[in-house]
Structures are given as structure tokens and as C-alpha cells.
TIMI-812820 format. One record per residue (C-alpha): residue in three letters; y, z, x. Coordinates in nm, 2 decimals. Example, Ala and Ser with C-alpha at 12.3 -4.5 7.8 and 13.67 -1.06 7.14 Angstrom:
BEGIN
- resn / north / up / east
- ALA / -0.45 / 0.78 / 1.23
- SER / -0.11 / 0.71 / 1.37
//
This chain:
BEGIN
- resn / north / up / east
- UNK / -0.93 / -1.34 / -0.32
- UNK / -1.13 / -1.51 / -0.59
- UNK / -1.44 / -1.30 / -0.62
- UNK / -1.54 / -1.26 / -1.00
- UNK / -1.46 / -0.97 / -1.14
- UNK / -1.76 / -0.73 / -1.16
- UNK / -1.56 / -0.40 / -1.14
- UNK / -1.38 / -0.20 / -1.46
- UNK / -1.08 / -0.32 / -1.63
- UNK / -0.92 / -0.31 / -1.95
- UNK / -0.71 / -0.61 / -2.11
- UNK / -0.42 / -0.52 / -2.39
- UNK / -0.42 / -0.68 / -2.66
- UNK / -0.20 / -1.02 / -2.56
- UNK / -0.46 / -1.01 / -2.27
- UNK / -0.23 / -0.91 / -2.01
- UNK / -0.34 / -0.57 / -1.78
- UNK / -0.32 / -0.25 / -1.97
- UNK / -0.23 / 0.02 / -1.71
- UNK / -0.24 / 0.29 / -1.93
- UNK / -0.58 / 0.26 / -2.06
- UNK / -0.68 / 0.22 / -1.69
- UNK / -0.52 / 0.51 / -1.60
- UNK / -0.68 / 0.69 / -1.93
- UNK / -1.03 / 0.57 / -1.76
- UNK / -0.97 / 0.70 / -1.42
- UNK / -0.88 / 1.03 / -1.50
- UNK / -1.21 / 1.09 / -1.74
- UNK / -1.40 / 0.96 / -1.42
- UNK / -1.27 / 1.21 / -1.24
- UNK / -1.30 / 1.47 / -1.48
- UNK / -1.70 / 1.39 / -1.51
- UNK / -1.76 / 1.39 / -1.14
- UNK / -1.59 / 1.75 / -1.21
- UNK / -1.27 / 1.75 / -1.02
- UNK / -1.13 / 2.02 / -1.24
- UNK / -1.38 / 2.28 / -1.14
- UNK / -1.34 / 2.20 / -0.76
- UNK / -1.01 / 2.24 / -0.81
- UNK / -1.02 / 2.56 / -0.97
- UNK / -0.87 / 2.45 / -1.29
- UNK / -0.97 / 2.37 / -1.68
- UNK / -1.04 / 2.00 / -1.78
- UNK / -0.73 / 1.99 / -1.97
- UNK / -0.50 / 2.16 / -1.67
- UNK / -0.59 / 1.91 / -1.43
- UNK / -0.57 / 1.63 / -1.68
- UNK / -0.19 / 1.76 / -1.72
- UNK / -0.14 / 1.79 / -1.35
- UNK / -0.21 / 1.37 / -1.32
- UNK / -0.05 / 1.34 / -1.67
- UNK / 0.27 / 1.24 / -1.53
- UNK / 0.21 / 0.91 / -1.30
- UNK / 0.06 / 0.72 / -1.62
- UNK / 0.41 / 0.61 / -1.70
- UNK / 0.45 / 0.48 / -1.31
- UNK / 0.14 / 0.28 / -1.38
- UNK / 0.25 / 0.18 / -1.72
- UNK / 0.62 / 0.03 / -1.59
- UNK / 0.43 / -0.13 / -1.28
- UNK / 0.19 / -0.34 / -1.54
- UNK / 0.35 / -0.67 / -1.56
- UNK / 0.33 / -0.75 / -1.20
- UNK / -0.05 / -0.63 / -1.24
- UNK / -0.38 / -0.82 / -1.24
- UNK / -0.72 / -0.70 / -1.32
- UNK / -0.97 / -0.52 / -1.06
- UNK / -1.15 / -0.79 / -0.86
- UNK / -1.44 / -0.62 / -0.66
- UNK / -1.18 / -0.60 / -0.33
- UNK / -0.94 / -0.54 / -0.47
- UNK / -0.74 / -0.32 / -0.72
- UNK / -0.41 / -0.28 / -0.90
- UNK / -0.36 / 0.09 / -0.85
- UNK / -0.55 / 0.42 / -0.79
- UNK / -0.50 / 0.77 / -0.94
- UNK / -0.51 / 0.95 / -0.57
- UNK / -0.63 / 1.35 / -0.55
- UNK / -0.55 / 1.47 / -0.20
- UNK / -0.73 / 1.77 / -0.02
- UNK / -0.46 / 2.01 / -0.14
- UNK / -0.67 / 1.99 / -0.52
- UNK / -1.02 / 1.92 / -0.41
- UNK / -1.16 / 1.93 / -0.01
- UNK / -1.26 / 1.56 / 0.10
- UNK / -1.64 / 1.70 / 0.18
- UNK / -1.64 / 1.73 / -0.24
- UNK / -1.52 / 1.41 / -0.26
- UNK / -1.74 / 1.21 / -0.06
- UNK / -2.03 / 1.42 / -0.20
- UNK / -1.93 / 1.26 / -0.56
- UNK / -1.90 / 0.88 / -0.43
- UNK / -2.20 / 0.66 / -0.52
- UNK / -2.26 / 0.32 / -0.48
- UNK / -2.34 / 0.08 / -0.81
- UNK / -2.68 / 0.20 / -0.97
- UNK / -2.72 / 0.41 / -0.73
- UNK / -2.73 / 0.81 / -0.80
- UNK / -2.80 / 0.89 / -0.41
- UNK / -2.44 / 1.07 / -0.27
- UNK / -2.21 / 0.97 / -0.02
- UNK / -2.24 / 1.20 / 0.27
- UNK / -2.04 / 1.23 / 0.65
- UNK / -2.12 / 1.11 / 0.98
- UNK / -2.28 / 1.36 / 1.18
- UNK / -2.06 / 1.22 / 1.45
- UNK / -1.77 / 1.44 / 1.27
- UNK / -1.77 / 1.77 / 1.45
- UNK / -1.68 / 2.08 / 1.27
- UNK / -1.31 / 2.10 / 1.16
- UNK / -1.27 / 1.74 / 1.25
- UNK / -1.21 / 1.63 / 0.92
- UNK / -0.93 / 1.87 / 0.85
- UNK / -0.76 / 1.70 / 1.16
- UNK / -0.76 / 1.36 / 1.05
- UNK / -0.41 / 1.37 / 0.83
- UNK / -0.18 / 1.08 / 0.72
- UNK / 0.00 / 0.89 / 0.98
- UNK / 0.38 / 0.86 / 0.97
- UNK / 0.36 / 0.57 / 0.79
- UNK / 0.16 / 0.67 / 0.56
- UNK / 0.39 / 0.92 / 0.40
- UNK / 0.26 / 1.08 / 0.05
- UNK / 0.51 / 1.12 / -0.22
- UNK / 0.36 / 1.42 / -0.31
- UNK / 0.12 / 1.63 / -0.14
- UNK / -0.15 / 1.69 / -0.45
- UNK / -0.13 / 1.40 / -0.63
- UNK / 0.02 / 1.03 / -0.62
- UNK / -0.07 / 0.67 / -0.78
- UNK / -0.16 / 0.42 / -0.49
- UNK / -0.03 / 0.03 / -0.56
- UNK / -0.23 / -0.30 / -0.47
- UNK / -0.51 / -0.16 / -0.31
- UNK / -0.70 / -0.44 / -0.10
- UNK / -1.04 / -0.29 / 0.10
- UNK / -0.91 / -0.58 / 0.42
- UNK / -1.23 / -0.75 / 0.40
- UNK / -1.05 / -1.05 / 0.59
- UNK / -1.02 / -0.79 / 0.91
- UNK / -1.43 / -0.78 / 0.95
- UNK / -1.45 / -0.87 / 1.32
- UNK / -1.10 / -0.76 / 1.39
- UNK / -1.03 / -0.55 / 1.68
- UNK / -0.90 / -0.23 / 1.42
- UNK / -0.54 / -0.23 / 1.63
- UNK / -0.48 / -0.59 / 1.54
- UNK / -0.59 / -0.50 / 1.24
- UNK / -0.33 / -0.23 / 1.13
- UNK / -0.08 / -0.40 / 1.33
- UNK / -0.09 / -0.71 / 1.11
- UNK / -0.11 / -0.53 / 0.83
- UNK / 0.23 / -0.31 / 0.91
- UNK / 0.34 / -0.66 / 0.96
- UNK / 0.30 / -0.76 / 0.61
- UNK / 0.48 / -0.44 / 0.52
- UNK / 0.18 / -0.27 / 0.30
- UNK / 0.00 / 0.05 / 0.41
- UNK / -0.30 / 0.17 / 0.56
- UNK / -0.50 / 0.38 / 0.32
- UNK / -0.62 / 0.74 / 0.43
- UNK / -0.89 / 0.93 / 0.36
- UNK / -0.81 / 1.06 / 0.01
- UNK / -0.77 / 0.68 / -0.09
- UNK / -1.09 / 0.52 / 0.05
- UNK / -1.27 / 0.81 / -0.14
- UNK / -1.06 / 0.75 / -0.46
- UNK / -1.16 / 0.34 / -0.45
- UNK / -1.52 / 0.41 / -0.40
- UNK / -1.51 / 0.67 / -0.65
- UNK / -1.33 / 0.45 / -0.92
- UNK / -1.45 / 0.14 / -0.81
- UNK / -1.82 / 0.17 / -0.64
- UNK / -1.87 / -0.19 / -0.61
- UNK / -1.54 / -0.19 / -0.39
- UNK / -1.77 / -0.08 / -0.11
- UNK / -2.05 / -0.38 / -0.03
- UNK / -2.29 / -0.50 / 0.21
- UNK / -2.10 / -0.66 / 0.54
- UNK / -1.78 / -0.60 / 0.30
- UNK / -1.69 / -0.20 / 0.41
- UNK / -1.35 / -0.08 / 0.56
- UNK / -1.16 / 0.14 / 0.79
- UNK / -0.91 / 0.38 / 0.65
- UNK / -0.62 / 0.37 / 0.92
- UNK / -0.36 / 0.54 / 0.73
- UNK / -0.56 / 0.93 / 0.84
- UNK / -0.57 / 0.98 / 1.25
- UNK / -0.59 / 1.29 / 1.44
- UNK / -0.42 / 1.14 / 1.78
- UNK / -0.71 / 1.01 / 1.94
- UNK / -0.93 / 0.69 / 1.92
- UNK / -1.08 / 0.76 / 1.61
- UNK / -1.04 / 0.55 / 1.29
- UNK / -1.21 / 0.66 / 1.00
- UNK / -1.41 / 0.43 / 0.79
- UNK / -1.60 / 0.40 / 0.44
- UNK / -1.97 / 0.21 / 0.49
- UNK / -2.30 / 0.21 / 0.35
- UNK / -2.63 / 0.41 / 0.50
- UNK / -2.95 / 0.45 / 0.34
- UNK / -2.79 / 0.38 / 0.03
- UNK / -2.52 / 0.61 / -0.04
- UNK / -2.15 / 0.57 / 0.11
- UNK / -2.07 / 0.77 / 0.44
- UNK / -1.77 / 0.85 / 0.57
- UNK / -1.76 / 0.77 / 0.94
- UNK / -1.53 / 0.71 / 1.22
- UNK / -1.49 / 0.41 / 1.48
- UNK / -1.30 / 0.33 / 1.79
- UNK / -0.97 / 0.20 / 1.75
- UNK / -1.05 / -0.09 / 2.04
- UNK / -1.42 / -0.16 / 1.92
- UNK / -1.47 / -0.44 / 1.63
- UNK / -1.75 / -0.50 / 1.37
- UNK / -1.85 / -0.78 / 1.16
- UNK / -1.92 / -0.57 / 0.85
- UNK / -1.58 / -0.32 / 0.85
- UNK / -1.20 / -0.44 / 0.74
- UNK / -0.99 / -0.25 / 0.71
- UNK / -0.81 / -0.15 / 0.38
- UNK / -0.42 / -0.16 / 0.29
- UNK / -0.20 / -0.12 / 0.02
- UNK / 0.16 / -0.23 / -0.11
- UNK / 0.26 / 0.15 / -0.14
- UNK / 0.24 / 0.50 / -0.31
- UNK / 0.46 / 0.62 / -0.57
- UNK / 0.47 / 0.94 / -0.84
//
């Protein structure tokens, strides 16, 4: 992808990719958009409670490049065991933009709770976990979505879930565009239904879409792999 950057991202001091700093930044994101007191915890506890993955980020930073708007070098992933994916998409925004993201109406009650990681998407830990190459799939617009994730299980990388899609738009706002949104196949509930990140009146919404229907304005987003 060669999009100029337009996303955040720090440089050391040789100019290569400093993870740690990036990691420093993602936490405090999450600790203004409150995190801590959704997860019933102080600032510093859950600061402690991600603590631990910096040094996987840090010894993963050579083979790293800078965010590019698509795509990312790694995410500091919450799951719904710390804070409930309705509190999640309620903090997502899109770039200078202060409206919130919200969820398809289409999403009957307990329907979210259903939609849990596939199989193949298996978390290393089940509150929190550092997500590698993160790519929103922009080249899948107009893909049937089960080509989609097939091709992409052919390349070996991952399907995102739920958590993760929230955790790139929250990090990385601009990572969620105009014609440029994505499907998060990695979260299914054993139906038809693949949920997806796109834009409505402004905000981000978290939706679903048939696994056999296409559209021109939703990828669908992958990554090398998770790790603690």
C-alpha cells in the first residue's frame, strides 16, 4: 500500500519505528476514552494489566514500519472480558469528528454477545493481547466476503474480530474511510452474518453483512497474528 501516512506514529531516534513509545501512546488513548472506569479499575491498575505486552511490541520493532492510514504495525487489543463491546463502539470516532460510533439496529438483543472468535481466530489471552500487521483488506471491496476470508486464510494471516476492528478505529480513526470500510470475519455466531466497521451519519457503526452478498465500499480486514 502506498497511501501517505496521515495516521500517528513515532520514529526513534535513528528513524527506525519505536514500538514502545507507540505502545506508551495507545495505552493513554485508551485511558482518556476511560477504559479503566469501564473496567472497574484505577488508571494505574489497568495500565499495569497491558504493562506486560510492551516488551512483545518492543522485540517485534525491527520488522516494523510506520502506520499508513490502512494499515498498522500492531494494536494494544481489550476484549469484552475488561470492557463490553457496546462501550467500545460508543468511544470510536471518526477524524474531527466528536459524534460516536453506534450499532446497527439490525443487531437484535444479545446478538452481540453471540458473535465470538472463530477457531481460527484463537486469542492468546482472553482480556488482553497485542494484534501484529493489522491491514483493514481494502483490496477485498467488491469481494464476495467468503472469497474474501478464504484468500486471506490462504495467505496464512487472520481475520480480525470484533474487539480488533474497535481497537483500529479507536487508535487509528482515519483507518475507517469513505468507500475504504471493512468486515471483521474473525467474530461469527454460526450463521450468515459477518460483522463489519462502516461510516453512517458521521460516526462509525458497527454492523453486520451476509457472508454471500458483496459491496464496493467494505474489505475486509486481516492480520499476521496475535501474541502476549
Amino acid at each position: 500500500m502506498t497511501t501517505t501516512p496521515t495516521v500517528p506514529g513515532t520514529a526513534d531516534a535513528a528513524g527506525g519505528f519505536d514500538a514502545g513509545s507507540e505502545f506508551d501512546r495507545q495505552v493513554s488513548v485508551l485511558v482518556d476514552k476511560g477504559y479503566p472506569a469501564l473496567a472497574g479499575m484505577a488508571d494505574e491498575a489497568f495500565a499495569e494489566l497491558l504493562a506486560p505486552l510492551r516488551a512483545s511490541a518492543e522485540k517485534r520493532a525491527d520488522a516494523m514500519s510506520p502506520p499508513e492510514e490502512g494499515r498498522v504495525p500492531f494494536l494494544v487489543v481489550v476484549t469484552r472480558e475488561v470492557v463490553p463491546v457496546e462501550e467500545m463502539v460508543a468511544r470510536t470516532t471518526l477524524p474531527r469528528r466528536t459524534k460516536p460510533g453506534v450499532i446497527d439496529r439490525h443487531y437484535k438483543e444479545g446478538d452481540i454477545e453471540r458473535f465470538v472468535p472463530t477457531k481460527e481466530a484463537e486469542l492468546p489471552d482472553p482480556r488482553t493481547y497485542l494484534l501484529f500487521d493489522v491491514d483493514r483488506g481494502e483490496e477485498f471491496c467488491g469481494a464476495v466476503p467468503n472469497d474474501a476470508m478464504a484468500a486471506i486464510a490462504g495467505r496464512g494471516r487472520t481475520l480480525l474480530t470484533m474487539e480488533e476492528g474497535l481497537a483500529l478505529v479507536t487508535q487509528f480513526p482515519a483507518a475507517l474511510a469513505k468507500n475504504k470500510c471493512f468486515s471483521l470475519g474473525g467474530s461469527r455466531c454460526g450463521d450468515r452474518r459477518v460483522p463489519a466497521l462502516w461510516i453512517s451519519q458521521n460516526a462509525p457503526k458497527l454492523g453486520w453483512c451476509w457472508e454471500g452478498n458483496p459491496h464496493t465500499w467494505l474489505g475486509m480486514a486481516s492480520a499476521a497474528g496475535r501474541a502476549v
